[in-house]
matplotlib code that plots the C-alpha trace (Angstrom):
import matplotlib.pyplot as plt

x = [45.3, 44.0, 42.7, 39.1, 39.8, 36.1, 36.3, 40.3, 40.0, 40.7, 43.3, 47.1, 49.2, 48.5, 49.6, 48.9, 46.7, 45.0, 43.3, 40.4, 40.2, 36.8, 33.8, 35.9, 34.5, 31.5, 31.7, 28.5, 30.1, 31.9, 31.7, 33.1, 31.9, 35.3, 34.7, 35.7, 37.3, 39.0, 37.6, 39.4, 39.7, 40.5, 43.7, 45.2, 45.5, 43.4, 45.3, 43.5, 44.7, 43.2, 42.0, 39.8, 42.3, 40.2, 39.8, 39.1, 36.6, 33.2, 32.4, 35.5, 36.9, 39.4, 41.1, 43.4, 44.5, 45.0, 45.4, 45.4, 46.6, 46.4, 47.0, 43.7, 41.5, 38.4, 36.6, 37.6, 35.7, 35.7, 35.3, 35.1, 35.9, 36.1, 38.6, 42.3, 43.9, 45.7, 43.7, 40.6, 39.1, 39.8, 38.1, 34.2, 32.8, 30.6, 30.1, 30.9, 30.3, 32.1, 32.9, 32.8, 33.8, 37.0, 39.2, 41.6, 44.9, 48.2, 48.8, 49.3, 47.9, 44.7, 43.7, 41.5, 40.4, 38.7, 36.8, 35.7, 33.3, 31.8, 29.2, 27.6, 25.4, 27.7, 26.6, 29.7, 29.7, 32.2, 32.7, 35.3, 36.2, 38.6, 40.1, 40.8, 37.5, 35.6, 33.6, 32.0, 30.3, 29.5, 27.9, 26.6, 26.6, 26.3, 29.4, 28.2, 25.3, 24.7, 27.9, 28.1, 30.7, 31.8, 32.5, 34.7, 36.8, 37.0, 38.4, 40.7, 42.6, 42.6, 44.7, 47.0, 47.1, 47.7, 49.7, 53.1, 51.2, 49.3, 52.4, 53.9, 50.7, 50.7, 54.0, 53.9, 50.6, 52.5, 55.3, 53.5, 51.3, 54.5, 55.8, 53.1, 52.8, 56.6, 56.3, 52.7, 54.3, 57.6, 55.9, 53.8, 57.3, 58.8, 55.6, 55.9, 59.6, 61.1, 63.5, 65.4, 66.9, 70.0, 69.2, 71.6, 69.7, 66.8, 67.8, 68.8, 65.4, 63.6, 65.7, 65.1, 61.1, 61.3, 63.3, 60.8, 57.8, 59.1, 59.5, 55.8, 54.7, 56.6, 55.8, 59.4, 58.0, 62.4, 62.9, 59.8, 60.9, 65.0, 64.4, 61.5, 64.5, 67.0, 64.9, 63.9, 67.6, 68.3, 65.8, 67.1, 69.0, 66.2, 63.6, 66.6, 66.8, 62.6, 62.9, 65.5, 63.9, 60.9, 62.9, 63.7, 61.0, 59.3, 61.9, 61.2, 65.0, 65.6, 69.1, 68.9, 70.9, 68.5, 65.8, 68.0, 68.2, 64.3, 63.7, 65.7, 64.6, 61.0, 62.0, 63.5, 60.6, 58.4, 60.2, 60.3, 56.6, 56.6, 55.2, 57.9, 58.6, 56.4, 59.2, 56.6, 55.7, 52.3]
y = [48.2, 52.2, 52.7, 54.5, 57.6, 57.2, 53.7, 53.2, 51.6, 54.5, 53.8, 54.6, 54.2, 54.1, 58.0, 57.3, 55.5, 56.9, 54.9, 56.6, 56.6, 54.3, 55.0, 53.3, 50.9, 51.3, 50.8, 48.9, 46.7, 43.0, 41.7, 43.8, 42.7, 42.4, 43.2, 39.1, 39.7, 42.8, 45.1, 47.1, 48.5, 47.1, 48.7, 49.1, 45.4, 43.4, 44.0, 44.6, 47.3, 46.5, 49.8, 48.1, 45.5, 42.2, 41.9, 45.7, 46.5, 47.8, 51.1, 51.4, 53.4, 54.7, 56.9, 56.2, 58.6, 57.6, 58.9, 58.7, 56.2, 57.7, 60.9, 63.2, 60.2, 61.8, 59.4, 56.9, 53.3, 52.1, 48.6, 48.0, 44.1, 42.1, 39.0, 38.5, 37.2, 39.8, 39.6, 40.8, 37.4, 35.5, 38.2, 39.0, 41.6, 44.3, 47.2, 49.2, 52.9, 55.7, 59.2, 61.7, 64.7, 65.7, 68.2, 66.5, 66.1, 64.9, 61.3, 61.1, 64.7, 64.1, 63.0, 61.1, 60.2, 57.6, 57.1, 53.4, 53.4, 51.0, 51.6, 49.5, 47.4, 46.3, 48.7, 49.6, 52.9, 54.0, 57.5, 59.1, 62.7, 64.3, 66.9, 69.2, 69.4, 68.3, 66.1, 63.7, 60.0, 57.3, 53.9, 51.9, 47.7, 45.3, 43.4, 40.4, 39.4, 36.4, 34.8, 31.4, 31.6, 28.5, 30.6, 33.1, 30.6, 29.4, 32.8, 32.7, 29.5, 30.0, 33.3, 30.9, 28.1, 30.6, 33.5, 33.0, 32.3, 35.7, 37.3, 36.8, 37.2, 40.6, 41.4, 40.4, 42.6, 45.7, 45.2, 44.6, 47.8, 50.3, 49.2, 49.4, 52.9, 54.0, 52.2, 54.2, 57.6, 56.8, 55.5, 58.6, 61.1, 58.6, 59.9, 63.4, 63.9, 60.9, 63.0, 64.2, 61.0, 59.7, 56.5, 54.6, 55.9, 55.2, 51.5, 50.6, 52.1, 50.1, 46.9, 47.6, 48.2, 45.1, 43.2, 44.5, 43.4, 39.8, 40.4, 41.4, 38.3, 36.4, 35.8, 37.2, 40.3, 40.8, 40.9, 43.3, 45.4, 45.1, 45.9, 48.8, 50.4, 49.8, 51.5, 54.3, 54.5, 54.6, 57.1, 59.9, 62.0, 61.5, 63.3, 66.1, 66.7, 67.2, 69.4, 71.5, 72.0, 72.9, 75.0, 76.7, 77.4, 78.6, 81.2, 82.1, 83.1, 84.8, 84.2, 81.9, 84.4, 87.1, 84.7, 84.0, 87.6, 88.0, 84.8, 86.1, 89.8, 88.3, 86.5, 89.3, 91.1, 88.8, 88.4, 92.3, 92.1, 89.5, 86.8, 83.7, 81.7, 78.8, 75.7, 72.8, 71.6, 71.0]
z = [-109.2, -109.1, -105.5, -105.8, -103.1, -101.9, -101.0, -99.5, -96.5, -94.6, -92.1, -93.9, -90.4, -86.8, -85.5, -81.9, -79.2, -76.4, -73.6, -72.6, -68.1, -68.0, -65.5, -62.8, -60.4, -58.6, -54.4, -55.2, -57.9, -57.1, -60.6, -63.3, -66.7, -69.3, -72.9, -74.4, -77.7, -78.4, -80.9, -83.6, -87.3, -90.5, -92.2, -95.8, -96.6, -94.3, -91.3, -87.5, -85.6, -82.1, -80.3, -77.3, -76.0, -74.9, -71.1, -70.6, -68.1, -69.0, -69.4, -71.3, -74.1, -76.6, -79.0, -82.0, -84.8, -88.5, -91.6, -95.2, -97.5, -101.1, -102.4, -103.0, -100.8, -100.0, -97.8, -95.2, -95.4, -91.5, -90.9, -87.0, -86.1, -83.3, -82.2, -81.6, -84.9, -87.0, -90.3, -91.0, -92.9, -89.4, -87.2, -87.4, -88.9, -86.5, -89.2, -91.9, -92.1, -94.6, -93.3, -96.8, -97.8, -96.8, -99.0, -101.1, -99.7, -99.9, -98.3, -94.8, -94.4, -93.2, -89.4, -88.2, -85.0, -84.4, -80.9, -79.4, -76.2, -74.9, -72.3, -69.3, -71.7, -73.9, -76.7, -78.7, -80.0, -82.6, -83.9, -86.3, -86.7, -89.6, -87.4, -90.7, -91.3, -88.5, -90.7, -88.2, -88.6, -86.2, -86.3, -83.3, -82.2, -79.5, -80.3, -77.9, -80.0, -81.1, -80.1, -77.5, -74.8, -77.2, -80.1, -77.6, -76.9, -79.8, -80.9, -78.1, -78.6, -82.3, -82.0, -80.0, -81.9, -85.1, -83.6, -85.5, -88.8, -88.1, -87.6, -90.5, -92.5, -91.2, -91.5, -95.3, -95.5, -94.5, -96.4, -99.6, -98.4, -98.4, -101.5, -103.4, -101.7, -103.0, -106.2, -107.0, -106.1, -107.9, -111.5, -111.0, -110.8, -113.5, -116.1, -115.2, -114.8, -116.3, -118.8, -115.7, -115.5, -117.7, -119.4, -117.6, -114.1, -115.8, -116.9, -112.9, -111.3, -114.1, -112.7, -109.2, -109.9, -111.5, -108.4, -106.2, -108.3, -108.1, -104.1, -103.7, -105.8, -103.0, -99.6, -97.4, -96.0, -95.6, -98.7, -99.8, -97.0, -98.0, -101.7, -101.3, -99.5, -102.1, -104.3, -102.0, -101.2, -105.4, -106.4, -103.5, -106.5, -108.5, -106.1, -105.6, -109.4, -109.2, -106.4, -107.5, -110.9, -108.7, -107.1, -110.0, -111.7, -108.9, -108.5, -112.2, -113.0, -109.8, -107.7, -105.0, -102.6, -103.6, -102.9, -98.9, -98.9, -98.7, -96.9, -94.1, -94.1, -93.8, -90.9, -89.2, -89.8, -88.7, -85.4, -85.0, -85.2, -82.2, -85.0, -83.8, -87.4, -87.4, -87.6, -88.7, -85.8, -83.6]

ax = plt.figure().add_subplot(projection="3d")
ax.plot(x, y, z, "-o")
ax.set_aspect("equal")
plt.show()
């Protein structure tokens, strides 16, 4: 279905993980209190992505980056859980909270870091930060409340007893995730640009949409996976022929070596003027 950009559950991909160094041990201190179930995020379809393993000592903290799912998403909707099984339905809810107002932008453009600490008391505190921006929202929760060590190791035996069931689950989660991601952006190019294509082309991508379809109504996360790249694979010339008339009109009848011409003269300019070209990195 459409995806509302204020309410995508924020989290498009994992960037990178950070553990944050904890307070450290006291002298004083013989018994170090363990957090019992680790705590984490829900991502695009219902997965966990575990930021505060179980087990680590408290204070203890850390720092994940993410980013955005859908093109033009303007808010992230965090949900922070805790437990050990890979879906969100089997794991228990802690909180909700939405951080707003950042710029539209392209998917997978925006970052967000998101910061777990937890501190002597047990008080989880969890704040996210669009770096872009620097929009900034946080909530707070004692993760420990209310649950028996019973229920813990409950928990604990359960992500056991389920672990290869969980994989999978996951694994087909993911998979169904990316291709709907590829097949929103390619129907998209299809509606705009469609008349680039030959009919014949057109016919096969049609066949291959329709393949992978039939995939995501299964449940073989290979297959999703093997036919999202098929069609990735077939629609390569396809994104060319858009670029190049892109390309093209942005050069507005100009020659492309007159275009080189200037592209390099700026360059050389730029490097007389101790400006190094920027090369995309950072």
């Amino acid at each position: 279905g459409d995806i509302d950009p204020d309410q995508v559950v924020a989290l498009g991909a994992a960037v990178q993980a950070d553990l944050l160094a904890g307070a450290g041990p006291r002298e004083d201190v013989l018994l170090l209190d363990v957090i019992p179930l680790s705590l984490g995020l829900e991502l695009m379809g219902g997965v966990v992505e575990k930021i505060v393993p179980r087990n680590s000592t408290i204070p203890s903290g850390a720092k994940q980056t993410f980013t955005t799912y859908a093109d033009n998403q303007t808010g992230f909707d965090l949900h922070v859980v805790q437990g050990e099984r890979e879906t969100v339905g089997e794991c228990r809810s802690l909180a909700r909270f939405q951080l707003k107002g950042i710029p539209p932008m392209a998917a997978g453009m925006a970052r967000l870091e998101v910061t777990f600490l937890v501190d002597a008391d047990g008080i989880l505190r969890v704040m996210a930060k669009e770096l872009t921006t620097g929009q900034e929202a946080a909530v707070q929760v004692k993760p420990s409340y209310g649950l028996t060590e019973e229920q813990i190791e409950k928990m604990l035996y359960d992500s056991y007893e389920y672990a290869e069931a969980d994989l999978k689950a996951r694994q087909l989660a993911e998979a169904r995730v990316e291709a709907d991601r590829i097949l929103a952006a390619l129907r998209q190019a299809l509606a705009v640009d469609g008349r680039l294509l030959a009919p014949d082309d057109r016919a096969e991508i049609d066949a291959s949409i329709a393949r992978l379809d039939q995939a995501m109504r299964g449940d073989d996360h290979a297959m999703i996976r093997t036919r999202t790249s098929q069609l990735d694979f077939q629609t390569k010339p396809f994104a060319e022929k858009r670029m190049n008339e892109g390309i093209a009109r942005a050069i507005g009848g100009h020659e492309v070596g007159e275009i080189e011409e200037k592209v390099e003269h700026a360059k050389g300019t730029a490097e007389h003027e101790g400006l190094a070209p920027h090369d995309g990195g950072g």
